[in-house]
N, C-alpha and C positions, 0 to 999 in steps of 0.2 A: 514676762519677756514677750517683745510683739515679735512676729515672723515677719522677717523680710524676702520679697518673691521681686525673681528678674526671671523674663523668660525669652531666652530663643534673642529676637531681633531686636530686643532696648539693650542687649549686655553684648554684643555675641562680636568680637573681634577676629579677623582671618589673617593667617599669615599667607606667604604667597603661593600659589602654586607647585607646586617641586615639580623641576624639569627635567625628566628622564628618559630613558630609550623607550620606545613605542610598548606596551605590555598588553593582558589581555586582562579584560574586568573580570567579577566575579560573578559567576552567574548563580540560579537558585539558592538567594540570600533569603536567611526565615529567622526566626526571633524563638526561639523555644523558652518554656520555665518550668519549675518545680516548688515544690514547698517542702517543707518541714515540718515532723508534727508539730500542734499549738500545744506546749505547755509551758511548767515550771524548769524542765533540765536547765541547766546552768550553759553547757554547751551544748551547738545545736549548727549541722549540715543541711543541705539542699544541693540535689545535681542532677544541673537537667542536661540531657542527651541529645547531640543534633539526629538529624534524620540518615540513614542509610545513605550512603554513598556522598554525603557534604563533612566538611571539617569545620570544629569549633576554629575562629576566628577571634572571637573576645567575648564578652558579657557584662554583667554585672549582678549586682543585689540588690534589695530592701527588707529591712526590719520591722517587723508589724508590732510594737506594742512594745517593752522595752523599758519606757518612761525614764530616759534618759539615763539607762542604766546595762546598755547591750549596745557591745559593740563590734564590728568587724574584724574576727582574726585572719582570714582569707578569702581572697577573689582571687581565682584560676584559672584560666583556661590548661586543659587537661588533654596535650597532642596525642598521648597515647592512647587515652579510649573517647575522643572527642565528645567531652562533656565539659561542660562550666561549675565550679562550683562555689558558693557562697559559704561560708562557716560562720559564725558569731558564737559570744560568749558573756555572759554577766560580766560587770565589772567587779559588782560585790553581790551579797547577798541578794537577790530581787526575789521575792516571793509569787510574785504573776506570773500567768502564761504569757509566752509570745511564740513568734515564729520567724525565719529568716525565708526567704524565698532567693532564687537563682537564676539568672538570664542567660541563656547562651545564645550568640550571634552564633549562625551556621553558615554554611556555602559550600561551593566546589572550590578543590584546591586551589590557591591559584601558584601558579610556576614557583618554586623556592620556596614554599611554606617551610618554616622552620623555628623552633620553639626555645628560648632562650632563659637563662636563669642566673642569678648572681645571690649568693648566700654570702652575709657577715659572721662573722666570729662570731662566739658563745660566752656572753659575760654580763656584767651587770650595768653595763652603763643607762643610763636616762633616758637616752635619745641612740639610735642608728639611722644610717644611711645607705642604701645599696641602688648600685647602677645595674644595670640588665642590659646591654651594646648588642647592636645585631651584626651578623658578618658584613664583614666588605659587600658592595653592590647590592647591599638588601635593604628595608626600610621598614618603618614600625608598623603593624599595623594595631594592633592592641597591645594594656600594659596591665601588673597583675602583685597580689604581694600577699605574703604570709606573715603573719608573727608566729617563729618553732615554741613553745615553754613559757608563755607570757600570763600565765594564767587566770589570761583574764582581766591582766592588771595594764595591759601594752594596747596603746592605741594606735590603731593604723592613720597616720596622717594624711598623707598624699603618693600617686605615683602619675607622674610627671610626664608626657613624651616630652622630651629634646626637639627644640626650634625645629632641627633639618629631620626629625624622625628617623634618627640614628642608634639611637636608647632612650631606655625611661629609668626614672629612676623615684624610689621609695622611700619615704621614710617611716619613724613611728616612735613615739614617747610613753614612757610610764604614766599612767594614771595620777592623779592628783593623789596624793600619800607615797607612790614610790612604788617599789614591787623588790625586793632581797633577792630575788632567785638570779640566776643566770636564763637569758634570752636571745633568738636570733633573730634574723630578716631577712625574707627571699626579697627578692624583685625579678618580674616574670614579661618577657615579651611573646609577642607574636608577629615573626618577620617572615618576609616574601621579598620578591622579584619584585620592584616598584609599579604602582598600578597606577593606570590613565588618572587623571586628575586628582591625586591622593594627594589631602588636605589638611592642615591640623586646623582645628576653629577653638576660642575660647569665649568664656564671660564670664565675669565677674560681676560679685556683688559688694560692697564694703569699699573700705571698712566702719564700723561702727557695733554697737555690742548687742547685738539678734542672732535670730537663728534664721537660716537661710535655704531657700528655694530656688536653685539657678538652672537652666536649661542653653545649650547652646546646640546651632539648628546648623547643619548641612546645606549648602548652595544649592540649589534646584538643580535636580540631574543627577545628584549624589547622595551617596547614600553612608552611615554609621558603622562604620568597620571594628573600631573599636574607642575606648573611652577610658579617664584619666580622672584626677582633680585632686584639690590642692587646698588647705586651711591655712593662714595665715596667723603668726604670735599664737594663739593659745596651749599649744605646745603640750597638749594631754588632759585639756578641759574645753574640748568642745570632741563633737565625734558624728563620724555620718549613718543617719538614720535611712539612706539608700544612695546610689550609684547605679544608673542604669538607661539602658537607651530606651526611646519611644515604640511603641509600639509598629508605624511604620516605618522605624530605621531611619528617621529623618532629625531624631535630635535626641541627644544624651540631658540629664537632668542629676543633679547633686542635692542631697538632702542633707544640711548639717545645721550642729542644733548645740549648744553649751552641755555638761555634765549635770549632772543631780545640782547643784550645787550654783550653778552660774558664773559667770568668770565677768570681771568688773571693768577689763579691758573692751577695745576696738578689736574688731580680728575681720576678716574677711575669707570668701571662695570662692575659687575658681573652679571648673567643670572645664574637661577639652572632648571636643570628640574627632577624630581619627575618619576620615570621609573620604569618600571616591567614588567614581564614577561605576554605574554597576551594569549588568549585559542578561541580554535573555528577555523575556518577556512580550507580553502583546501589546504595548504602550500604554500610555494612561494619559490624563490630561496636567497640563502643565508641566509638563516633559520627563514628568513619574511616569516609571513602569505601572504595567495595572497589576492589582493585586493580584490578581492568579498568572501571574506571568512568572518567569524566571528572577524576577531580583526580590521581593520582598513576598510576604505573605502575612496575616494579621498575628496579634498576637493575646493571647488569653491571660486576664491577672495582671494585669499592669496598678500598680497601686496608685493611691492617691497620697503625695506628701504629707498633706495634715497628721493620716493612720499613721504615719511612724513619728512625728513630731510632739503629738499628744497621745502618744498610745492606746487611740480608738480601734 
């Protein structure tokens, strides 16, 4: 299978600005991660913690090694002890070690932080679907989703922000073979008081039958609040070997790859990232804050696509 790669500014479409009452940025915005031990367990957490006195705001993951065989049962953001967390799972037997790692985007509250959730019923179906809606007068800022009981067999497909970032929504399919048991599906936001220039961006790659490396980059001046994405037809044979923003907070990146097995269809992905305008800081050039300022700070362990795509 060859790897197909878009990054940032050949993929990256914008919707429009969303025009709202005046708000305030987010200041002291920082990228935290964690890891997992590397081995064989089957299931396998990561959660990293923002910093004293800022709140998770959104995050993501990646899968170190895997070999098309480990996949995403949860991306969280966690309002109550502000940590992010990643989970993954075999899908079948994998005898190698891997590891899952975890991203949490941090910051100071901003006005109306508020953390939203939508669980589906407990059954057997194939396929689920769950919306996550923020209150009246609020807007998304990151999107989040669990498989409850899936053992392993339940793929997480996509979660979605909504055009106007009003909700997002999730969905996920059994594995190739099926799964007998009874399953659920959260879908998880993170909503505020609308902020200065809050953005949705996307990119796409597809469709055609590769495994994909997409990245979609933040307008200058703004910055990664939170992030999304989206698989197209394969429907529990392809799955994301990572989800997670850049390092400077200036662009989200999607890693997705076919199962053990390969799927003989076209399919395609999309990546969103969730953007806005951010506050604080001592400037920086090309109208970025500087890294030791109030909105961004570096960030340690950022992967390389490839490592989850051929599980080096």
């Amino acid at each position: 299978m060859k790897l197909r790669i878009a990054l940032a500014a050949l993929a990256v479409s914008a919707a429009a600005v969303l025009v709202a009452a005046p708000a305030s940025a987010v200041p002291n915005m920082s990228l935290v991660s964690a890891v997992s031990a590397v081995d064989s367990t089957a299931e396998k957490s990561a959660l990293a913690s923002c910093p004293t006195g800022t709140r998770v705001l959104g995050g993501g993951g990646f899968i170190s090694g895997g070999n098309r065989q480990v996949s995403f049962t949860r991306l969280q953001a966690l309002g109550s002890s502000d940590d992010f967390t990643a989970s993954a799972a075999e899908i079948g037997a994998y005898g190698s070690a891997w590891q899952v790692h975890a991203y949490a985007i941090c910051g100071t509250a901003p006005a109306g932080l508020e953390y939203v959730s939508y669980l589906t019923l407990s059954d057997s179906s194939a396929s689920k679907s769950a919306t996550a809606t923020c209150p009246a007068g609020k807007q998304l800022l990151s999107t989040g989703a669990r498989v409850l009981n899936g053992g392993g067999r339940v793929i997480i497909n996509s979660s979605i922000p909504a055009a106007g970032l009003a909700s997002t929504t999730s969905t996920a399919y059994e594995a190739q073979g099926g799964f007998a048991g009874n399953w659920s599906l959260y879908s998880y936001g993170v909503c505020a008081n609308p902020l200065p220039g809050l953005q949705l961006v996307s990119a796409l790659v597809g469709p055609d039958s590769t495994d994909d490396v997409v990245g979609a980059s933040c307008p200058v001046g703004k910055f990664t609040h939170g992030l999304g994405a989206t698989m197209s037809t394969p429907a529990g044979q392809a799955l994301y070997g990572g989800l997670y923003p850049s390092g400077a907070l200036d662009q989200t990146v999607a890693v997705a790859m076919e199962d053990a097995d390969g799927y003989a269809g076209n399919w395609s992905t999309r990546v969103y990232a969730i953007c806005a305008s951010c506050s604080g800081g001592d400037g920086g050039p090309h109208g970025r804050p500087a890294v030791t300022g109030g909105c961004r700070q570096p960030a340690a362990d950022l992967p390389h696509p490839r490592t989850s795509i051929y599980g080096g």
